[in-house]
C-alpha positions as CSV (number, residue, x, y, z in Angstrom):
1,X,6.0,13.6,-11.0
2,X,3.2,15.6,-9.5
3,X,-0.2,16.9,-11.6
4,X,-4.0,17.0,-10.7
5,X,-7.0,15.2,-12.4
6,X,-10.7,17.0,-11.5
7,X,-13.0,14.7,-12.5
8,X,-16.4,15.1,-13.5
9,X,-19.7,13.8,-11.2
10,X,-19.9,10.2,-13.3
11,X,-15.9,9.1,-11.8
12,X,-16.5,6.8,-8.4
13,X,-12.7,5.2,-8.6
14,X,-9.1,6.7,-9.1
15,X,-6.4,4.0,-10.0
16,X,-2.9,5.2,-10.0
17,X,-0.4,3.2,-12.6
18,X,0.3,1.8,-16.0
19,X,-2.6,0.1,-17.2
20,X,-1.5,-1.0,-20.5
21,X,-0.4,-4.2,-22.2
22,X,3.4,-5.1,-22.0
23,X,3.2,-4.3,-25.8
24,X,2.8,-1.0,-25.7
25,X,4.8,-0.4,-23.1
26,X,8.2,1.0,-23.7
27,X,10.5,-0.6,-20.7
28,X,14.6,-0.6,-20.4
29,X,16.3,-4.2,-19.8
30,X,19.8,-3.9,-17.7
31,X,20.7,-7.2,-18.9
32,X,19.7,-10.8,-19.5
33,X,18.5,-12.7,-16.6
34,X,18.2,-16.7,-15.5
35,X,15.2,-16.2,-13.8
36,X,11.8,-14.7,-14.3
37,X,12.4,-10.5,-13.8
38,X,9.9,-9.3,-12.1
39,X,9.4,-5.4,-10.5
40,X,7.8,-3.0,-8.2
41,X,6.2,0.2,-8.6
42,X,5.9,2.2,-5.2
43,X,3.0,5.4,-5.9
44,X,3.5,7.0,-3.0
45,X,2.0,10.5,-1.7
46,X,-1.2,10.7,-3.6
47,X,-4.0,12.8,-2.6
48,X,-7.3,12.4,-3.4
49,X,-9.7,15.6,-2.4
50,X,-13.4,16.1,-3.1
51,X,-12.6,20.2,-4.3
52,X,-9.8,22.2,-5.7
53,X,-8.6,23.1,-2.1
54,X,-6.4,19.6,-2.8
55,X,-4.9,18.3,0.3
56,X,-2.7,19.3,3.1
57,X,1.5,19.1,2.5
58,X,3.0,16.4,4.5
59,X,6.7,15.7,4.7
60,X,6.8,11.7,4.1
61,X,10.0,11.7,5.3
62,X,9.6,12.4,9.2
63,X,6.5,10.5,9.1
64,X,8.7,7.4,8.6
65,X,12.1,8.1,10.3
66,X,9.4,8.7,13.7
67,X,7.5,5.3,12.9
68,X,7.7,3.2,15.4
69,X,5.1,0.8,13.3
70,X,6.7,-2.1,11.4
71,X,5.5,-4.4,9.0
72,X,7.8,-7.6,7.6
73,X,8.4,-9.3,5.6
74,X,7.8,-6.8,2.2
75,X,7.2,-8.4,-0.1
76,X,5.9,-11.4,1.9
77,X,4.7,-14.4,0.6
78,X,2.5,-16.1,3.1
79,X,2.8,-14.0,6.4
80,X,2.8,-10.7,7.5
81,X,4.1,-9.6,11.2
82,X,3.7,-6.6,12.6
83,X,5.7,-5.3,15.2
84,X,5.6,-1.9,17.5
85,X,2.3,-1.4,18.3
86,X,1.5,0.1,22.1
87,X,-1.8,-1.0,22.1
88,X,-4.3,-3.3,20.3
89,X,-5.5,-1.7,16.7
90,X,-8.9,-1.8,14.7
91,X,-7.1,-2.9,11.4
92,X,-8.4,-3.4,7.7
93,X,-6.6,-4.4,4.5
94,X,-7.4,-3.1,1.2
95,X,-6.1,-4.7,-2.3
96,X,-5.0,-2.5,-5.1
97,X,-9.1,-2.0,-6.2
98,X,-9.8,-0.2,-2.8
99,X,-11.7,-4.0,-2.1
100,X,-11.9,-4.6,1.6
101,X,-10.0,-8.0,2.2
102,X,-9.9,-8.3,6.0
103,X,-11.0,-6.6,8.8
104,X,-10.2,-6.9,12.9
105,X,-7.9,-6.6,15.8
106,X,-4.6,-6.2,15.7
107,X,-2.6,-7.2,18.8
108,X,0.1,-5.5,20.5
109,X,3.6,-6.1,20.4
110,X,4.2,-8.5,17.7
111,X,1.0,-9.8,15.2
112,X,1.2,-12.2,12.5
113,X,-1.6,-12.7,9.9
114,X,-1.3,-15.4,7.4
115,X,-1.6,-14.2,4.1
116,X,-0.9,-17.0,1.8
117,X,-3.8,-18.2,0.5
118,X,-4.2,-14.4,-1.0
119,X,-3.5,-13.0,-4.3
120,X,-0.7,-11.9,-5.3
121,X,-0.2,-8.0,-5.3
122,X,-0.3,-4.7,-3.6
123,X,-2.1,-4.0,-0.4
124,X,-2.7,-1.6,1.9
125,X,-3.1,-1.7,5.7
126,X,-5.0,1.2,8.0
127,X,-4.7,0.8,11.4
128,X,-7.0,3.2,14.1
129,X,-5.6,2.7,17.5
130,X,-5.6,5.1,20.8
131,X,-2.6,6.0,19.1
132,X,-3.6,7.3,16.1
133,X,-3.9,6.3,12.7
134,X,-1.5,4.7,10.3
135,X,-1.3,3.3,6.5
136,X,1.1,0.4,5.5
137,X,1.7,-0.7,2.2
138,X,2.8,-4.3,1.0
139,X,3.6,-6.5,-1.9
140,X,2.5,-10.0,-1.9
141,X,3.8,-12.3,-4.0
142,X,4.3,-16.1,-5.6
């Protein structure tokens, strides 16, 4: 699916997904479960510009097959550990609002950063290190 949205002066948020109740929401069952069904939606490759010029073409692909960045478990429940890194990273996570939830250091090699006291969710790590900058996206969940 790809499409573009210009928004008038008054807009200060984009939010990307379904945002209507279950009820009016047409889904597909592929049969009857024991346990709760739950799923994921992964919106990946969005752009957000500030003028029609839109954004610059990126093949996804390479960008992860060439990552040497990885974050585990996903979805995690009440860590996170983060393993590659060269060098210590200024890092932030953002929830699904674009609401700052923590900010510092990330350490090299492996990091782990306790997560469960946190809502349940999707997240988003940025990470600005000597190396450049990377995003990584999680799920948290019960």
């Amino acid at each position: 699916m790809s499409g573009s949205f210009v928004a008038d002066s008054a807009y200060h948020y984009l939010m990307v997904g379904n945002h209507f109740d279950n009820t009016v929401t047409d889904t597909i069952h592929f049969g009857n479960y024991i346990w709760d069904p739950k799923a994921y939606t992964l919106i990946d490759n969005v752009c957000v510009s500030q003028g029609l010029e839109g954004c610059q073409s990126t093949n996804g692909v390479s960008e992860i097959v060439n990552s040497e960045v990885l974050l585990f478990p996903n979805p995690a429940v009440d860590h996170l550990d983060i393993l590659g890194l060269k060098a210590n990273a200024e890092g932030a996570i953002y929830d699904a609002t674009g609401r700052m939830v923590w900010s510092g250091t990330v350490g090299q090699g492996r990091w782990t950063l306790d997560v469960e006291a946190w809502a349940s969710g999707y997240y988003v790590l940025n990470l600005r290190s000597a190396e450049g900058h990377r995003s990584l996206k999680f799920v948290l969940t019960e």
